[in-house]
Every structure is written in C-alpha cells, then in structure tokens.
C-alpha positions in Angstrom: -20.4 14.8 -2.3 -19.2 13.8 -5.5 -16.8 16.7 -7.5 -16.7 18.6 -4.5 -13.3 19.7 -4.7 -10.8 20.2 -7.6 -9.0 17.9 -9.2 -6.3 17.9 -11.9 -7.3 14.4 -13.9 -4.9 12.7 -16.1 -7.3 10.6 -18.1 -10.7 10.2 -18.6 -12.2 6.9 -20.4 -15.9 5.6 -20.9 -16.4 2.3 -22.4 -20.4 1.3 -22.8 -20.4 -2.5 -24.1 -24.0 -4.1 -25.1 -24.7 -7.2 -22.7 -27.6 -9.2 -22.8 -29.6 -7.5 -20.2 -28.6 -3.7 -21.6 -25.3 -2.5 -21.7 -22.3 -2.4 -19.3 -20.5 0.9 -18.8 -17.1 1.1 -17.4 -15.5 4.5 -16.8 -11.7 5.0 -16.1 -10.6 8.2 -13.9 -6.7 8.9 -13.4 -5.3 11.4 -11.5 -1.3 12.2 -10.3 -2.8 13.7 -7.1 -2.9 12.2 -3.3 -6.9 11.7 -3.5 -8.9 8.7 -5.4 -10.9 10.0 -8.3 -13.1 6.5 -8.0 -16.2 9.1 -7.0 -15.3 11.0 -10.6 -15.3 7.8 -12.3 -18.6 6.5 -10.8 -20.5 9.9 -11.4 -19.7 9.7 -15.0 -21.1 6.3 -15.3 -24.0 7.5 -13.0 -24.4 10.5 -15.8 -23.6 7.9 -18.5 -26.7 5.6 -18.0 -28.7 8.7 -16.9 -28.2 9.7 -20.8 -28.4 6.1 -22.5 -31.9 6.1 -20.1 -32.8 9.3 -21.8 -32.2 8.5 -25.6 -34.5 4.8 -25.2 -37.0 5.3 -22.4 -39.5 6.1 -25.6 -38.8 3.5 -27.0 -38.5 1.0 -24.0 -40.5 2.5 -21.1 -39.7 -0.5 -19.2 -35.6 0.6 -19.1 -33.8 0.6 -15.8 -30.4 1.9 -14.4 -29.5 -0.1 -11.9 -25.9 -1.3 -9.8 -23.7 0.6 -10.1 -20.3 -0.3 -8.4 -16.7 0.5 -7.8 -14.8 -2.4 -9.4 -11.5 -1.7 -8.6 -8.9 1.6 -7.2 -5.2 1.8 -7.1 -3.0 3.9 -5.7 -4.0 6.7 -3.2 -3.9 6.5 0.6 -5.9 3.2 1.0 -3.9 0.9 -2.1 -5.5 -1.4 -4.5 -9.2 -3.0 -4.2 -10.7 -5.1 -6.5 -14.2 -6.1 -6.0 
C-alpha cells in the first residue's frame, strides 16, 4: 500500500512535458532513509494525471490515463534499475 508508513523525504519534483499523444509526467522522490520512495513517486504521478484528467475530461471526454511505470531507482537495499 502506497504511503503506508512514514517517511522523511528529501525532495520532491514533478515535471508534466506535452508529447504528442498528451503529456508525459515524471515525478522525482528522494529520501536519506534505508527504504525506496519509488511507490511515493509513482502515487504522485498516479494523483498527477488523475488531476490533469480532471481539468480536460470536459473538454476531451475521450482522455485517458494510462502506463504508468517505474523508470528508474537508486540506492536502497536492491541498487540501481533502469527500465
């Protein structure tokens, strides 16, 4: 469950980027602590999209959130991925 336990984050960043098909949101989560933050990072894109889907779905009723992914996590117990 995401945010189910507390943590003390560093940094928070959001970055929403117009594409072609939409828009592209990339969030960045940092933390000091022994635990990944990369569930933080993807519930505020989640939350992100949820409120871009909000502001146009009168306008475009036809709008869609849709893959979102972990692209890459450093640190912590398991090292660095990259997708």
């Amino acid at each position: 469950i995401p945010l189910c336990h507390p943590l003390m984050l560093t940094s928070v960043s959001v970055k929403i980027e117009r594409v072609d098909a939409g828009a592209q949101i990339e969030v960045t989560a940092r933390t000091f602590g022994k635990t990944g933050v990369e569930m933080e990072a993807m519930t505020g894109a989640c939350v992100a999209a949820l409120t871009m889907y909000d502001m146009i779905k009168g306008i475009d009723r036809a709008a869609a959130v849709y893959q979102v992914a972990l692209l890459s996590k450093a640190g912590g117990e398991s090292g660095t991925w990259t997708r």
